[in-house]
C-alpha positions as CSV (number, residue, x, y, z in Angstrom):
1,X,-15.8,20.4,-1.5
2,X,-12.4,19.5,-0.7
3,X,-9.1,19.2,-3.3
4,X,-7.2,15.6,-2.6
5,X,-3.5,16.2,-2.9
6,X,-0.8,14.1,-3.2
7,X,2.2,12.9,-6.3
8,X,-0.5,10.7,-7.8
9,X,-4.1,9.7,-6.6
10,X,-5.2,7.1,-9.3
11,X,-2.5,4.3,-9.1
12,X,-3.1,0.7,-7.3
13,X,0.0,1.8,-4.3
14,X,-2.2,2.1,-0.9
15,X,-2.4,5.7,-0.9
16,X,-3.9,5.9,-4.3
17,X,-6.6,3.2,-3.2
18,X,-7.2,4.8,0.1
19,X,-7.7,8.6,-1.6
20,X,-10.3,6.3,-4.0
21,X,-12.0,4.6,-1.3
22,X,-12.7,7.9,1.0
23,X,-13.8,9.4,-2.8
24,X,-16.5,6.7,-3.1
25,X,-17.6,6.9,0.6
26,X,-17.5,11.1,0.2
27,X,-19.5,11.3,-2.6
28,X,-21.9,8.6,-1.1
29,X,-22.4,11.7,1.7
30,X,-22.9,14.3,-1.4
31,X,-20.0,15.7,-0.7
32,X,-17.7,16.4,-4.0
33,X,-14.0,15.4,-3.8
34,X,-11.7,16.7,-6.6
35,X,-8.2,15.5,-7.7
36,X,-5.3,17.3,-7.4
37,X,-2.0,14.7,-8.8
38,X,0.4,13.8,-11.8
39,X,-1.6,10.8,-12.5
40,X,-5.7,12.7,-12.8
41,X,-7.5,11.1,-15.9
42,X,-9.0,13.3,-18.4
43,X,-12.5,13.8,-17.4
44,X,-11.9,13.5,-13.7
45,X,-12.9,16.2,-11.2
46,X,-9.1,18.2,-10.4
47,X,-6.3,19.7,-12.3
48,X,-3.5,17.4,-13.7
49,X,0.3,19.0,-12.5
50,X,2.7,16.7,-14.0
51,X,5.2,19.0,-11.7
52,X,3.8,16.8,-8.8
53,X,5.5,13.4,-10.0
54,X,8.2,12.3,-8.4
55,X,9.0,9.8,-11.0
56,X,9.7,12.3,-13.1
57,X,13.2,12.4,-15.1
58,X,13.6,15.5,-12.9
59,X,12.1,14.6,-10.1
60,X,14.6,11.6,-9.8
61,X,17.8,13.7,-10.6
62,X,17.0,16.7,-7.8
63,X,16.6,13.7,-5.4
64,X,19.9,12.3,-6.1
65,X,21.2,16.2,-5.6
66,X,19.1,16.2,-2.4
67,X,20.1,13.0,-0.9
68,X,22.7,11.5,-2.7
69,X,26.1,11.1,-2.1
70,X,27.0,14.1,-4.1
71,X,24.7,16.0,-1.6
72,X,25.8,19.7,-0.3
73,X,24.7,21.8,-3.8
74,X,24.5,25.5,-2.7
75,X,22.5,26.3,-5.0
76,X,19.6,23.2,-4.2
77,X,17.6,25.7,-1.5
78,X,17.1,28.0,-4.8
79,X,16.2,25.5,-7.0
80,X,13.8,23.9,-4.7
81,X,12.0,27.1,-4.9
82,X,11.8,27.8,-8.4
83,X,10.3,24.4,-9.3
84,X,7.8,24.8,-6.2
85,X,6.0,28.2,-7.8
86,X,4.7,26.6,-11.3
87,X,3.4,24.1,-9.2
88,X,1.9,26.6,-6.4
89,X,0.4,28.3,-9.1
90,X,-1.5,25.5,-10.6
91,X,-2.8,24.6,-7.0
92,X,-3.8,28.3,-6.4
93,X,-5.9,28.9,-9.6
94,X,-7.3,25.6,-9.6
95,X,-8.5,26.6,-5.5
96,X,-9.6,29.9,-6.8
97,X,-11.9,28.7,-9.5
98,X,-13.2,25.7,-7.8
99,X,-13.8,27.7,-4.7
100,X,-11.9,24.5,-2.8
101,X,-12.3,25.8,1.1
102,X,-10.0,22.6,2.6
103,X,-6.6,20.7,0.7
104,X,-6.3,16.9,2.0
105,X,-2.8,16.5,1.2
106,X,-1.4,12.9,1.4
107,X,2.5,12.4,2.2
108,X,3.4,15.3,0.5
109,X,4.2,16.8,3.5
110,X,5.9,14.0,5.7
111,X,7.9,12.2,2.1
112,X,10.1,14.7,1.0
113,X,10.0,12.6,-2.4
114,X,9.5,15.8,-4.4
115,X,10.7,19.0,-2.2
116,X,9.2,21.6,-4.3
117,X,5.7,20.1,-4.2
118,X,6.2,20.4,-0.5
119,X,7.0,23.3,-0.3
120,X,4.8,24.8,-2.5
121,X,1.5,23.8,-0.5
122,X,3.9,25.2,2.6
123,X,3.5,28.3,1.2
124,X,0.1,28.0,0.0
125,X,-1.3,27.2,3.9
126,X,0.9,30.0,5.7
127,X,-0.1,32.8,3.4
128,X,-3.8,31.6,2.9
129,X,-5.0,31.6,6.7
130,X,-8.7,31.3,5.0
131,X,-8.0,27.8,3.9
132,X,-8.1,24.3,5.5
133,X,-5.8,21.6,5.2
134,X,-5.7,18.2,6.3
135,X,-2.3,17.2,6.3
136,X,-2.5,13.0,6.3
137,X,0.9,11.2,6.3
138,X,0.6,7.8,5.5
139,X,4.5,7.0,6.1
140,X,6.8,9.8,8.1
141,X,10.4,10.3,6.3
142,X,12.3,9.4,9.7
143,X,11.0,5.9,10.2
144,X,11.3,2.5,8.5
145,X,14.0,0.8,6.5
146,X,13.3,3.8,3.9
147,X,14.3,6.2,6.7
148,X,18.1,6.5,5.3
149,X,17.1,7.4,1.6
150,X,16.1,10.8,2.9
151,X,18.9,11.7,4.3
152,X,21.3,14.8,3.4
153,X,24.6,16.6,4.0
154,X,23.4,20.0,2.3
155,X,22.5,22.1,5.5
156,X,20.5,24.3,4.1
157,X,18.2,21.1,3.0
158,X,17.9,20.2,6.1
159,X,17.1,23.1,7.5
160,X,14.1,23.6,5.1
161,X,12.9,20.2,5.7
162,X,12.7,21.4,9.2
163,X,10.4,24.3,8.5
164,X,8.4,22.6,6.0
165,X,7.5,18.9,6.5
166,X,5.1,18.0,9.3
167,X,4.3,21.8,9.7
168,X,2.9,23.0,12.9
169,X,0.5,26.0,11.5
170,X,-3.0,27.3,12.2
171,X,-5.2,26.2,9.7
172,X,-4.4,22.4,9.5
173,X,-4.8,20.0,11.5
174,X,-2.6,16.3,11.3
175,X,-3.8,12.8,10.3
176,X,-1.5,9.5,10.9
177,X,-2.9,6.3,9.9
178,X,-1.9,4.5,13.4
179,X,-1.1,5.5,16.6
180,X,3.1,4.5,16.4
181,X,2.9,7.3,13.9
182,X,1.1,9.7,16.3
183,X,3.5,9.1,18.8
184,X,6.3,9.4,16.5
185,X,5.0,13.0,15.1
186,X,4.3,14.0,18.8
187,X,8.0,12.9,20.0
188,X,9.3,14.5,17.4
189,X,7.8,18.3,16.7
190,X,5.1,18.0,19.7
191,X,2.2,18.0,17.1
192,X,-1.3,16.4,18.5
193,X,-2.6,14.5,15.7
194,X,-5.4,12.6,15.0
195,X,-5.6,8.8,14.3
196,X,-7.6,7.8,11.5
197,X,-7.4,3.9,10.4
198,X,-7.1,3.1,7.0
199,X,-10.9,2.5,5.1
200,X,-12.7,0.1,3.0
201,X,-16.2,0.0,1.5
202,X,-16.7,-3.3,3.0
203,X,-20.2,-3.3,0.6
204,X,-18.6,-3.2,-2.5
205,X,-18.7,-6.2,-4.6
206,X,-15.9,-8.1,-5.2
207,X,-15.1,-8.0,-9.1
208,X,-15.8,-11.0,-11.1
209,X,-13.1,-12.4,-13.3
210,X,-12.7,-15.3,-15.7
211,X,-10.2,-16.9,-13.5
212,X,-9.0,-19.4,-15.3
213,X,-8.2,-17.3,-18.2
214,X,-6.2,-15.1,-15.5
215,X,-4.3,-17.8,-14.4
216,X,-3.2,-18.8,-17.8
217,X,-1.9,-15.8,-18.4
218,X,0.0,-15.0,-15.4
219,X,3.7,-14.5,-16.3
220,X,5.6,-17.5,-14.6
221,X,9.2,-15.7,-13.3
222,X,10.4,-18.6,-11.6
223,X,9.7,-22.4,-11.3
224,X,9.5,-23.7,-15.0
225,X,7.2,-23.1,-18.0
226,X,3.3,-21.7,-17.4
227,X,0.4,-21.9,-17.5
228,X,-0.8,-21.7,-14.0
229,X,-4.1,-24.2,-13.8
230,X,-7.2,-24.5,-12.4
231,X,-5.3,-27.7,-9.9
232,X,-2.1,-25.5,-8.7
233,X,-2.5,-23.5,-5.4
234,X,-2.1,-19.7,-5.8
235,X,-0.7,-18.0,-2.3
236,X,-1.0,-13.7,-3.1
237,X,1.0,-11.3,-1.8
238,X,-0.9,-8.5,-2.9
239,X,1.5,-5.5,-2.0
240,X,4.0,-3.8,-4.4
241,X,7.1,-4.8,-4.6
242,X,9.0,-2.8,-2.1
243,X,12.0,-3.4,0.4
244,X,9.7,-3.0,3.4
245,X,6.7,-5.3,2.1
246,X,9.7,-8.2,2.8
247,X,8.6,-10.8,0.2
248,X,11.0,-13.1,1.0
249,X,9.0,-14.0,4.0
250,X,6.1,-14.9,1.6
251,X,8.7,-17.1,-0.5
252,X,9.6,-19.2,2.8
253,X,6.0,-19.8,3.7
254,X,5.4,-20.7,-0.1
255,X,7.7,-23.1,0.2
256,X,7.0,-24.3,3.5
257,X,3.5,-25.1,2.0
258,X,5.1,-26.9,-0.8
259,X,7.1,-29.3,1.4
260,X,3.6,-30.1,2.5
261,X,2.4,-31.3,-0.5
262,X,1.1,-35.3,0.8
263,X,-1.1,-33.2,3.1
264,X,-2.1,-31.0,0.2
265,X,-2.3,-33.6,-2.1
266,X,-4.7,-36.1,0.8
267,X,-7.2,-33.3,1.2
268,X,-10.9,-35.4,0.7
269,X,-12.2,-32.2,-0.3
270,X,-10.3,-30.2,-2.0
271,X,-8.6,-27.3,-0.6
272,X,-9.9,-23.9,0.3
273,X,-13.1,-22.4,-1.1
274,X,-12.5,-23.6,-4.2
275,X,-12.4,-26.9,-3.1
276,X,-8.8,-27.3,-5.4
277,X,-7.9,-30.9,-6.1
278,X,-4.1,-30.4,-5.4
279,X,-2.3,-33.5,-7.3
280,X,0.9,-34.5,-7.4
281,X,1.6,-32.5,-10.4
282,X,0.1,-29.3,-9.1
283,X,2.0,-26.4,-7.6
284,X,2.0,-23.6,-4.6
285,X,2.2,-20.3,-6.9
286,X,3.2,-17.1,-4.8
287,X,1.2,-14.6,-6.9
288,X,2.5,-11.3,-7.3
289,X,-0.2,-9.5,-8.8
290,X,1.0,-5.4,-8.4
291,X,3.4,-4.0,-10.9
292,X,3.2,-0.5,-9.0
293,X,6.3,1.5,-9.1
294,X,8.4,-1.9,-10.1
295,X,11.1,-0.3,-12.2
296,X,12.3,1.7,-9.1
297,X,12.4,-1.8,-7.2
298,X,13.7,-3.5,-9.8
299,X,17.2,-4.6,-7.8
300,X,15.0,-5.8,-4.9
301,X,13.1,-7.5,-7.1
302,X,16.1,-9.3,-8.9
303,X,17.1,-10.5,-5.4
304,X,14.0,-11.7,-4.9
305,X,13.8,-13.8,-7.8
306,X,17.4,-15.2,-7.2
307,X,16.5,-16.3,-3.8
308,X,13.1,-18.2,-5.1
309,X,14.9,-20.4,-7.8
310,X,17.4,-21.1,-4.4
311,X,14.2,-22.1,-3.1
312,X,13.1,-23.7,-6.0
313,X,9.3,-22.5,-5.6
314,X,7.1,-20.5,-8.6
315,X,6.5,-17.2,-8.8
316,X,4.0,-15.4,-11.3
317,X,3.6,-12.2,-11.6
318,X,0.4,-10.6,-13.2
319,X,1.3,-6.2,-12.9
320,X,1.6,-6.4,-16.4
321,X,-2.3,-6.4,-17.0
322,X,-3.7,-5.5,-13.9
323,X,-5.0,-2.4,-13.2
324,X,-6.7,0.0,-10.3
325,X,-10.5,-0.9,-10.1
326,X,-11.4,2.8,-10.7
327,X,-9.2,3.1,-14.1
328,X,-11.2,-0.2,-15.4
329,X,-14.0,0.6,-18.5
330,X,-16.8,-1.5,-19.7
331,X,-16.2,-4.0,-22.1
332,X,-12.2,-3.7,-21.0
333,X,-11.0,-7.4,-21.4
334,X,-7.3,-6.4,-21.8
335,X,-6.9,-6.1,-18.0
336,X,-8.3,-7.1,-14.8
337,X,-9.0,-5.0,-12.0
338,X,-6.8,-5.4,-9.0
339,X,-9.5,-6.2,-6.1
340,X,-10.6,-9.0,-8.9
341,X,-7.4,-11.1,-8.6
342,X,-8.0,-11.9,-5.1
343,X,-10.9,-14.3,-6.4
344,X,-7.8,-16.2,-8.0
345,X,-6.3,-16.6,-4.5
346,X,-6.9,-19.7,-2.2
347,X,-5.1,-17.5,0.8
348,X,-3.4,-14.1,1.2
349,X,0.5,-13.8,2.8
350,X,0.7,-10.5,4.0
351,X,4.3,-10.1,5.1
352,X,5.9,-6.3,5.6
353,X,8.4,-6.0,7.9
354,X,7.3,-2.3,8.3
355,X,3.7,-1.0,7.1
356,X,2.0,1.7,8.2
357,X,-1.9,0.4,8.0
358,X,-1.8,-2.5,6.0
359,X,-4.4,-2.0,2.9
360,X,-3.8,-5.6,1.8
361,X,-5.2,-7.2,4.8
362,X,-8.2,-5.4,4.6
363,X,-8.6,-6.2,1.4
364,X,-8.0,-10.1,2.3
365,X,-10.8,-9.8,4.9
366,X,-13.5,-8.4,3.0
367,X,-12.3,-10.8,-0.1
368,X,-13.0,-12.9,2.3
369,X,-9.7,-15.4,1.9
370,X,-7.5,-16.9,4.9
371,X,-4.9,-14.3,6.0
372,X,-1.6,-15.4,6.7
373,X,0.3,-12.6,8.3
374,X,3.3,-11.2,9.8
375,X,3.0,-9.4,12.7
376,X,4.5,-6.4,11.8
377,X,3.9,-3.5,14.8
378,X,1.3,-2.1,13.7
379,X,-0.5,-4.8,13.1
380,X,-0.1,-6.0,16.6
381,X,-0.7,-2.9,18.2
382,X,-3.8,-1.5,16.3
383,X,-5.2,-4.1,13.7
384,X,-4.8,-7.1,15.1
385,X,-8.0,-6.9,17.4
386,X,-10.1,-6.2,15.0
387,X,-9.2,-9.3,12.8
388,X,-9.5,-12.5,14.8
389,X,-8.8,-15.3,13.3
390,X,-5.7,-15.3,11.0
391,X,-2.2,-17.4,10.8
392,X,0.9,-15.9,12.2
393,X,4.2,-15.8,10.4
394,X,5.6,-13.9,14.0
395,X,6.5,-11.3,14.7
396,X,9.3,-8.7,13.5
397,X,11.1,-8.9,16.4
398,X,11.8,-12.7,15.8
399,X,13.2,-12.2,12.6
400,X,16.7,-13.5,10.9
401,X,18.9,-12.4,8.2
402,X,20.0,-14.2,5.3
403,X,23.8,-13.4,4.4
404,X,23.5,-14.4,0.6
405,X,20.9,-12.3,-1.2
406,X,21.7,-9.2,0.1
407,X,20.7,-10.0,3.6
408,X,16.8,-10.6,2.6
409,X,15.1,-11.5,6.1
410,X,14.6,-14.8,7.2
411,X,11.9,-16.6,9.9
412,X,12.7,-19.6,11.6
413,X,12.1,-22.8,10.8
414,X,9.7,-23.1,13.8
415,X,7.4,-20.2,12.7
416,X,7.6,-21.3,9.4
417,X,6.5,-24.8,10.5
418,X,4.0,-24.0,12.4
419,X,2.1,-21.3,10.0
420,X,2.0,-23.8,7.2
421,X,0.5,-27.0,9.7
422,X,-2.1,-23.9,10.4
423,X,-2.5,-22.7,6.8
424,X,-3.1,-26.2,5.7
425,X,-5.8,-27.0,8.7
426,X,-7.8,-23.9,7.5
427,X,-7.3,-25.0,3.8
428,X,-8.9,-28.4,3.8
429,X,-11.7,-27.6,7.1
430,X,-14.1,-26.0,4.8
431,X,-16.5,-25.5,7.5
432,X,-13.7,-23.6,9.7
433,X,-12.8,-21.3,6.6
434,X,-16.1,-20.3,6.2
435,X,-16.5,-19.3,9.9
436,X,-13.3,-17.7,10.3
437,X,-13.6,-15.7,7.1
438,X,-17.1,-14.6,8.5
439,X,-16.1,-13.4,11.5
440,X,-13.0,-12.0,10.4
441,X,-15.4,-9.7,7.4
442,X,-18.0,-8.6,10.2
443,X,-15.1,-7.6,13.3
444,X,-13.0,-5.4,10.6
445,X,-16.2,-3.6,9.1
446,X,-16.9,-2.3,12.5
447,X,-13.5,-0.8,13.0
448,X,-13.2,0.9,9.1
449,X,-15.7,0.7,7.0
450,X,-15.6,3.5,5.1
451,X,-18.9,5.0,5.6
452,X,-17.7,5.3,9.3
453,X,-14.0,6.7,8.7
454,X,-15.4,9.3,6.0
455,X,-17.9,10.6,8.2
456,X,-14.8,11.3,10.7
457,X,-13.3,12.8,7.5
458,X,-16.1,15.3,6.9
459,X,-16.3,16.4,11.0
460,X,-12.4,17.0,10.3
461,X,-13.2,19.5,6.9
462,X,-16.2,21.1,8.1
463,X,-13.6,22.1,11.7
464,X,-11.3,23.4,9.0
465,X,-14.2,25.7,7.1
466,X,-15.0,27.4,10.0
């Protein structure tokens, strides 16, 4: 049995889906994951330690202390440490009465989001030598464009962050998601750790829908009065909205595609798998279909919707009803289960300029929908193989900046060009789709299904128990 750990576990961000996915495939193996999170259902297997959010009223305001520019409280180091021992002692008891022999603990100790919870499972794993933890960092605090909101004048801060994130101790071992990551950790504290790619139950079915009726009630945030029909083309960008995800990108390949529209419009039949019959009164939706963590995104987000009304292209958004897959009941027609809106796309535009797997182009894959992507490093360095047909936005080193719009990033006209003559070739060569789509589903399921990460998983937890 092993205790999952992380600020919450049943949201739709990519650590939430990836803690539910290795669940599924666990449990599939009879072995018996519990929850450990601010976010565990009633009736789920774990304890529920609201101490752990950090969205929290409080959570928020010790960050701003921590990291702000009012940063250099003597007193933080002290405060860090009472609000880490309610939390410790939730963990502990919950350990002790589950008899949990191994933690898998998921950022919480590379995103110092929420110090005290960091440093309370710190604690926990140097003074109880008997336990196992699997330390996983899905993002490390020192990389990305998020790299400067964790940074701190307070010394003492620091020095504690020092001791206590990415710890080098005897009874864990580290996971990264890619291998820039390993190298990164290594560089950095000379820690070994082991890459593990991101998983997906590949079997899995994708969830049925009443499309039409989602459409209809997609919000329209830009780009004139809804619905969103049956005849309009819907391009997804599946991720949350977040800085790093770089949107924008979508928005000039949306419309890139829209200055298309005689080619579009001349398809003999139809477009995509759907077999669309774009007309001149249809339109190229960029769907936004995540409302995860939105309100602390909200001034990216604004930006965002300033720069698509420059652009003059529509933008729905559907996080208002959409929900994980494993929070969906029977007979629940209020919302729609997140892997289901893919059946409303006709392609995917994955475009971060930093990501440290990249959950939503596995998910496009075994959706089986046309992936347009940027080529983000990881992407080229460890996915990329292992997904072989797919049309490419460039690379991040090729990127511009936009001066309006708070310096939003920007590809060239050429790639831009060039991605949409592609797109539109795949779109309307049903045969090709089919084949590529194929292909695509079989290459990827050899690399991380889930059956074959968790299996790596459980040789990880049964090193730890012994």
């Amino acid at each position: 049995m092993t205790l999952e750990v992380h600020y919450k576990l049943f949201g739709s961000d990519g650590v939430s889906l990836q803690s539910q996915e290795l669940a599924r495939a666990l449990e599939a193996h009879g072995w018996q994951p519990s929850f450990c999170a601010s976010d565990v259902p009633e009736g789920t297997r774990g304890v529920r330690i609201a101490d752990l959010s950090y969205r929290s009223d409080e959570a928020i305001a010790l960050r701003a202390r921590l990291f702000g520019s009012d940063s250099g409280d003597d007193d933080l180091r002290s405060e860090i440490a009472r609000r880490a021992r309610p939390i410790r002692a939730a963990i502990e008891a919950y350990v002790h009465a589950s008899d949990i022999p191994v933690l898998h603990v998921r950022n919480l100790m590379s995103l110092p989001y929420n110090l005290p919870a960091t440093l309370a499972i710190y604690e926990i794993a140097r003074e109880r030598p008997n336990l196992g933890f699997l330390l996983q960092h899905h993002d490390l605090y020192w990389e990305g464009p998020n790299a400067r909101s964790f940074e701190t004048r307070d010394h003492a801060v620091r020095e504690l962050m020092d001791e206590i994130m990415c710890p080098r101790l005897p009874n864990a071992v580290h996971v990264l998601i890619n291998p820039i990551a390993a190298d990164a950790l290594e560089n950095r504290f000379g820690i070994a750790g082991t890459v593990m790619p991101d998983a997906f139950d590949f079997e899995r079915e994708l969830p049925v829908i009443d499309e039409p009726a989602f459409r209809r009630r997609l919000e329209v945030l830009t780009g004139g009065p809804g619905p969103i029909r049956g005849e309009d083309l819907v391009v997804s960008m599946p991720a949350r909205v977040a800085i790093n995800k770089a949107i924008e990108l979508s928005m000039q390949f949306v419309a890139g595609l829209d200055r298309a529209r005689a080619q579009l419009e001349d398809a003999p039949d139809g477009l995509g798998s759907q077999r669309r019959r774009f007309t001149r009164n249809s339109r190229v939706v960029l769907l936004l279909p995540q409302g995860e963590d939105l309100e602390d995104n909200r001034a990216y987000l604004d930006r965002l919707l300033d720069y698509a009304r420059h652009l003059h292209i529509t933008v729905a958004y559907a996080g208002g009803f959409v929900v994980p897959d494993r929070r969906m009941q029977p007979g629940d027609t209020a919302h729609v289960p997140f892997y289901g809106t893919y059946r409303a796309a006709d392609l995917v535009c994955y475009s971060p300029e930093h990501e440290g797997f990249g959950n939503q182009a596995i998910e496009t894959v075994w959706a089986r929908r046309p992936l347009v992507v940027l080529e983000y490093p990881v992407f080229k360095r460890f996915v990329r193989d292992h997904i072989p047909h797919y049309v490419s936005l460039g690379g991040t080193e090729e990127l511009e900046r936009i001066h309006e719009f708070g310096g939003l990033h920007r590809l060239s006209d050429v790639h831009v060009a060039r991605a949409v003559s592609d797109a539109i070739t795949v779109l309307r060569d049903h045969e090709l789709e089919r084949r590529d789509v194929d292909a695509n589903f079989h290459a990827l399921r050899s690399f991380c299904d889930a059956g074959i990460i968790s299996a790596r998983y459980i040789e990880l937890y049964e090193s730890l128990m012994r």
